[in-house]
N, C-alpha and C positions, 0 to 999 in steps of 0.2 A: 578869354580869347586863347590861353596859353592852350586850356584843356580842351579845347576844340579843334586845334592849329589852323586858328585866323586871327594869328598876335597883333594888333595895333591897327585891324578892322572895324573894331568896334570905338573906339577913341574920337575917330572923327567920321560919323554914319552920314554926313552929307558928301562928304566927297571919296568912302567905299561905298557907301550904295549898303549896306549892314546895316540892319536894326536888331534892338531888343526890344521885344512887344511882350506884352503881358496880357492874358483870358481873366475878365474877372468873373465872379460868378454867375453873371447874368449874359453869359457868352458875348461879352462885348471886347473887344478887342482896343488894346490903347496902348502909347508910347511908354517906356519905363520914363517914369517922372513926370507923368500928365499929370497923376494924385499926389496927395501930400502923402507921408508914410504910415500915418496912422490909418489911413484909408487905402491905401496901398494894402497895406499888414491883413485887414480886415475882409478886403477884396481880391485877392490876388488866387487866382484858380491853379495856372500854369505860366511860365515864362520859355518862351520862343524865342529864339536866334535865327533870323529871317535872311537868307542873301539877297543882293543886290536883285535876281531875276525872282525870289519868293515873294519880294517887297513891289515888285511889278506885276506881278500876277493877283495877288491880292488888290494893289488900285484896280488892277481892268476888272476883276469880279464885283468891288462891291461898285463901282460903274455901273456894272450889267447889272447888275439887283438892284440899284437906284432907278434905271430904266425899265424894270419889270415893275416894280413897285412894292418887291416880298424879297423874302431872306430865302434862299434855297437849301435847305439842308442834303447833304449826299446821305444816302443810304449805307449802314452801314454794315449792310452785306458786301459790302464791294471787294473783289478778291485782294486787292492791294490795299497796303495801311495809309490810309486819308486823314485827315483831321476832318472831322465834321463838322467844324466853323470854318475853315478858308479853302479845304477842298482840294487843300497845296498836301504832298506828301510830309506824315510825322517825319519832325530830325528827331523825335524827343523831347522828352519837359522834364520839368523839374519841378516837382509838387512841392507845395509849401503844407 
């Protein structure tokens, strides 16, 4: 949080609206501490710092991709830097 400055956002993500999400390698998206750490360690692609409105725009998208019934990927011609799992603009990762 320090290195970000969003000190003591991350501490309690139910009431900042802040998550730490983590890509594992099968582009699946999950909470830090869904897995245990050895599967953590094994899976872990990139690690995400989501705010309060990235962490809503990812629920209404995969909403909509639940109601389409497919995963949409963006193209990754696209003039602006996306992620091409959530669609939400890169803040960065951090590769393991």
């Amino acid at each position: 949080g320090q290195m970000f400055g969003i000190e003591g956002f991350l501490e309690d993500p139910q009431r900042s609206g802040w998550q730490l999400v983590f890509v594992d390698r099968e582009n699946d998206i999950l909470l830090l501490g869904d897995d245990p750490w050895e599967a953590f360690v094994n899976n872990v692609w990139y690690i995400k710092i989501l705010s309060p409105e990235d962490v809503q725009k990812l629920g209404k998208e995969e909403a909509e991709s639940l109601n389409r019934g497919a995963v949409e990927r963006m193209s990754s011609t696209n003039a602006d830097d996306r992620d091409l799992i959530s669609g939400m603009p890169s803040l960065g990762s951090l590769e393991y």
